[in-house]
N, C-alpha and C positions, 0 to 999 in steps of 0.2 A: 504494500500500500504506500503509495506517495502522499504528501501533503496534501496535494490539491483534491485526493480521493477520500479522505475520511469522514466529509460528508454527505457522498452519494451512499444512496442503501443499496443493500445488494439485489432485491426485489421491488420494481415497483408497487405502489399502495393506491388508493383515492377514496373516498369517499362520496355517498349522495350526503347534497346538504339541502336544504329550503334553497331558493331563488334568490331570496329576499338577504338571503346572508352574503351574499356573491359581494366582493370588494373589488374588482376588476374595473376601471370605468369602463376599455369596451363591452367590457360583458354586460355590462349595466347598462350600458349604450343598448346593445342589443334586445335586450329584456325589454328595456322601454319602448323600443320602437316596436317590437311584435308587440307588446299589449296596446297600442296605440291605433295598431292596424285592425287587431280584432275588433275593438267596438264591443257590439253586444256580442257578438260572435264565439261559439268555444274555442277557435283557433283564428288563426289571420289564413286567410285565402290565397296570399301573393307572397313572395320573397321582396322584391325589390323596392320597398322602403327599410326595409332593414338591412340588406345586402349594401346600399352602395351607402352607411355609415359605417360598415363594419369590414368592407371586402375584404382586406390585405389578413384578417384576423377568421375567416371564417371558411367553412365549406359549406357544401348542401349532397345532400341523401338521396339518391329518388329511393323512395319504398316501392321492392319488387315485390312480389306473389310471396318466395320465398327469400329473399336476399336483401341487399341494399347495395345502389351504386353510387362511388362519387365523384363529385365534379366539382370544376371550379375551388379546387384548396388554395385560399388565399396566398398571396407572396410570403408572410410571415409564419406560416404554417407548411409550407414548403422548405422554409430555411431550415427550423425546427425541428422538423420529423427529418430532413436531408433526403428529402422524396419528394416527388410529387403525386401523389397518388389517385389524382383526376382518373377517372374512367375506369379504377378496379371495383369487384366487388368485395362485397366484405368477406366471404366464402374464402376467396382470394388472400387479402392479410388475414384472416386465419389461419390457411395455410401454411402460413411465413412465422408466424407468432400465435399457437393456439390459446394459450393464456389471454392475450392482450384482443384477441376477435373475440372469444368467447363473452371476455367483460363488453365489449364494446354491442353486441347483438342484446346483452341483456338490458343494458340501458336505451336505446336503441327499440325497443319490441315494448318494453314498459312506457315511453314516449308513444310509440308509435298506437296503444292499449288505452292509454286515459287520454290522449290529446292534451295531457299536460306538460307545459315546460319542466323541465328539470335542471336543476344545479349539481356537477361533477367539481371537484377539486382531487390533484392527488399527488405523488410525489414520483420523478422515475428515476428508477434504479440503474443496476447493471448491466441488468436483463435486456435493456433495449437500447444494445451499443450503440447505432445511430441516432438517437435522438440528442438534436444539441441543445438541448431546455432539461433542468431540475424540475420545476413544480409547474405546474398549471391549472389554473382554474374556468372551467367552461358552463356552459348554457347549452340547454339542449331544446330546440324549439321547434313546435309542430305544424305544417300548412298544409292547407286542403282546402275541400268545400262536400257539402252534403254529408259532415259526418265521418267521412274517413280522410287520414291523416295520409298524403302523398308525398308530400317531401318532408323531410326535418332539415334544420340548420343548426349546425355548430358553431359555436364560436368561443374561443377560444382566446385565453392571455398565457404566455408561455414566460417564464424565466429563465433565459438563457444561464447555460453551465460557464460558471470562470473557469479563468487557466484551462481552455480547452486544449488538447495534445491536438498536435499539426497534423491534418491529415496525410494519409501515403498519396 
């Protein structure tokens, strides 16, 4: 162990929390603008009032039958993860990382279940050599119309890792 590693964990963690506890401003950015778009509504209809205050920090879901696809991962969320992962499914980084698909379908299928937002924060570990962020705190948001939830949106605050080792 070096200096600059003794306080990454060796497995990532996160938690759900309430919405309302999110400390992120874009996240908060976010939140706000989907309940703005809702109205009376159980969910917002549209992404893009929320999309173009939060782009560079977000992605979007489409909800398959059985799966999730994504698209559009913001620029800051590409740096982060050190991927871009526009147009995979989620089937897909499960494959790659079954841990980290598995959490991600269940929060993901429980949004996509109540059509309610949800608040993630969590911590990443070792487990997920590529990512260039320690902690991040997200929103998980629902859109549709008629009752079912067809896209979700994430958005996402990421704290970049110090003292990152220079890549090969």
């Amino acid at each position: 162990m070096t200096g600059a590693d003794f306080w990454i964990p060796e497995e990532s963690s996160g938690e759900i929390v309430a919405v309302d506890q999110l400390e992120s401003a874009v996240v908060r950015t976010g939140l706000a603008r989907w309940r703005a778009l809702c109205g009376a509504a159980r969910f917002a209809p549209t992404t893009g009032g929320v999309t173009a205050a939060v782009a560079d920090n977000a992605f979007l879901v489409d909800v398959l039958e059985n799966d999730y696809r994504y698209r559009g991962v913001g620029a800051a969320l590409v740096r982060g993860f050190d991927e871009d992962f526009s147009g995979l499914l989620l089937s897909e980084l499960a494959a790659r990382r079954p841990r980290f698909g598995l959490g991600l379908r269940m929060l993901y299928d429980m949004v996509r279940t109540s059509g309610e937002p949800m608040g993630y924060r969590g911590w990443v570990g070792k487990d997920m050599p590529g990512a260039r962020f320690t902690y991040h705190e997200n929103v998980i948001l629902p859109f549709g119309s008629g009752g079912a939830v067809a896209q979700l949106m994430v958005v996402s605050a990421l704290v970049a890792r110090q003292a990152m080792p220079a890549r090969p």
